[in-house]
N, C-alpha and C positions, 0 to 999 in steps of 0.2 A: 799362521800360514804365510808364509812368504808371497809379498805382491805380484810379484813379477810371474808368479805363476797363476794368476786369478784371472786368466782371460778367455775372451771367446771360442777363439780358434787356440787348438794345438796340432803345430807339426812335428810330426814322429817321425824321426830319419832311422830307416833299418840299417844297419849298419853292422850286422854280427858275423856274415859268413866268413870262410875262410879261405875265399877266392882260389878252388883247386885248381880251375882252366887256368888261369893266370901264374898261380905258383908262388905269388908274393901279395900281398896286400893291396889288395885295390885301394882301400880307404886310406890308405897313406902314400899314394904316387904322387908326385909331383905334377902338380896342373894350376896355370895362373898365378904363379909364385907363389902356391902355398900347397895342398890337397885337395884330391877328389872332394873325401868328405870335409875340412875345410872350407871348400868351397860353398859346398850345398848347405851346410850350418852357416855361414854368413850371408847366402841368401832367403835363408830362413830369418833368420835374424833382421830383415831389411822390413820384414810382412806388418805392420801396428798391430798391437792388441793380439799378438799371439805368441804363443809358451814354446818352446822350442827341445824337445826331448830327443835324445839319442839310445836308440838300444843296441849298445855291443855284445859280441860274442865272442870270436876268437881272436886270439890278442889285445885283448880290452886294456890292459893296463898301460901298454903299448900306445896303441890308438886314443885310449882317454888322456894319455897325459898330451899327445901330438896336439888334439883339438880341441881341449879344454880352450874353454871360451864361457867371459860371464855372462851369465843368464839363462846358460843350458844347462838341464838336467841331465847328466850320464847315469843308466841304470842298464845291469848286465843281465843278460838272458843266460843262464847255465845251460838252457836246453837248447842252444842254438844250435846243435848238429841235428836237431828234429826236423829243421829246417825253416820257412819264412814264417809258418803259421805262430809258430811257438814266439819270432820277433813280436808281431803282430800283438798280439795277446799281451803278452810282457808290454807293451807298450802302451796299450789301454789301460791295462793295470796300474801302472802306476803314473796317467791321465789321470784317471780316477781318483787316485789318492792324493793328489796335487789339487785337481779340482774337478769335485763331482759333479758341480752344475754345467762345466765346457758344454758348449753348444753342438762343436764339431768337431773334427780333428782330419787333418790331412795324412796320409801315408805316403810315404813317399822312400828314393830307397841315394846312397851315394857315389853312382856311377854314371850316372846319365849328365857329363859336363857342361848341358845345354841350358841345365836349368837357372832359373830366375828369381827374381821376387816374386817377378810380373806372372809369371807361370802359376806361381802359387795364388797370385794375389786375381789373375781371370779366372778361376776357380773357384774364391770366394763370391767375386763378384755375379759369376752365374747361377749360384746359387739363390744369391739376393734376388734375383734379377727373374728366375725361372719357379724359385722356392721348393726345386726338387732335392731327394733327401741323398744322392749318389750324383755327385758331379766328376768326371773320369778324364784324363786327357786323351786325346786321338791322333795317330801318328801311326804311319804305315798300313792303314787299314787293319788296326789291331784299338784294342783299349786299355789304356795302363795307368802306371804314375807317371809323375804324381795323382793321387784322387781323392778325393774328398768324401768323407761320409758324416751326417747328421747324428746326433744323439742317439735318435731311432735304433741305431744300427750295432751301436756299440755293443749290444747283448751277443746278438749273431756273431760279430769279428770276437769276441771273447770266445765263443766254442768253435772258433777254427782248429782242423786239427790237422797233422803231420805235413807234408809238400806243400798241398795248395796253400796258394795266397787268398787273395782276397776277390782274385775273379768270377767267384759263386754263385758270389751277393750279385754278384751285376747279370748275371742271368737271374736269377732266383726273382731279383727284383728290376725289371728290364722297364719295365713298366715308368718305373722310378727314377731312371737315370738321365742325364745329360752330359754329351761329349764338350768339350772346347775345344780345338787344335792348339798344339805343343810342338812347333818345328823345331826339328831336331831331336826328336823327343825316344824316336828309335834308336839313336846314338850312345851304349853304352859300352861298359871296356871291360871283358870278360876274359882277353885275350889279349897275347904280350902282339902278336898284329894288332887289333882293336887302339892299343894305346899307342904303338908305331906311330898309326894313320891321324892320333889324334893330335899326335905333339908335332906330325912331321910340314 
């Protein structure tokens, strides 16, 4: 097994839809001289001791070859019009098969241009820090990603099924959870305004 995959944390960037509001590939716009998703794979990349997987879907061929970068896994979700759950899934899976003991793993997705290391990496650290098994970011009086979920968990995000994400777990297991704040973190680009307002 390849080293670089033997670590604690793994961050999962969804990465598969086919951006219909937008019209054209979010994952490939230009932002900070390089890509959305670009972007969020090199701040993934910033995290220590964590695997850094992408799950594509439509226009993966496309999109893999734009942001191939070493140290990332690219693996394609065929079912990515099922929608986020089916990413989701795919992306534990082959967590798994890389390395069955990972600790944790982050979800997170490649549109939100705010994000960090640091984002990722107060995440980890509230976990350490609180020892709960769903650590969530908080932004606009909502709870999103990036979020972190514990081993525990991996079973349940593996039977997620059609639309929903991964917001379930976080009622289901409320008890469980801890927010951090993410400014900027409701900032994402679903819309050719959206992306206007971003570049302008």
């Amino acid at each position: 097994m390849e080293k670089k995959f033997q670590n604690k944390t793994a961050i999962i960037i969804l990465a598969a839809g086919n951006s219909s509001r937008l019209g054209r590939s979010k994952q490939l716009l230009e932002y900070k001289e390089t890509t959305l998703l670009k972007n969020t794979i090199l701040e993934a990349l910033k995290v220590e001791n964590s695997t850094v997987i992408v799950v594509t879907g439509a226009n993966n061929e496309l999109i893999e070859k734009e942001a191939n970068s070493e140290g990332v896994r690219f693996i394609f979700n065929s079912e990515w019009e099922n929608g986020m759950s089916s990413s989701i899934v795919k992306g534990i899976q082959e967590l798994l098969l890389l390395n069955s003991n990972c600790e944790q793993c982050i979800l997170t997705v490649c549109d939100q241009p705010f994000i960090s290391s640091l984002v990722f990496e107060n995440l980890i650290n509230e976990e350490i820090k609180t020892e709960k098994g769903i650590v969530t970011s908080a932004y606009a009086k909502t709870l999103g990603t990036p979020v972190l979920f514990r081993q525990k968990y991996f079973k349940e995000l593996l039977e997620l099924k059609g639309k929903e994400g991964a917001k379930k777990l976080l009622k289901i297991h409320s008890e469980d959870v801890v927010s951090v704040p993410f400014e900027k973190g409701n900032v994402d680009i679903d819309t050719e305004e959206d992306y206007s307002k971003l570049i302008s």
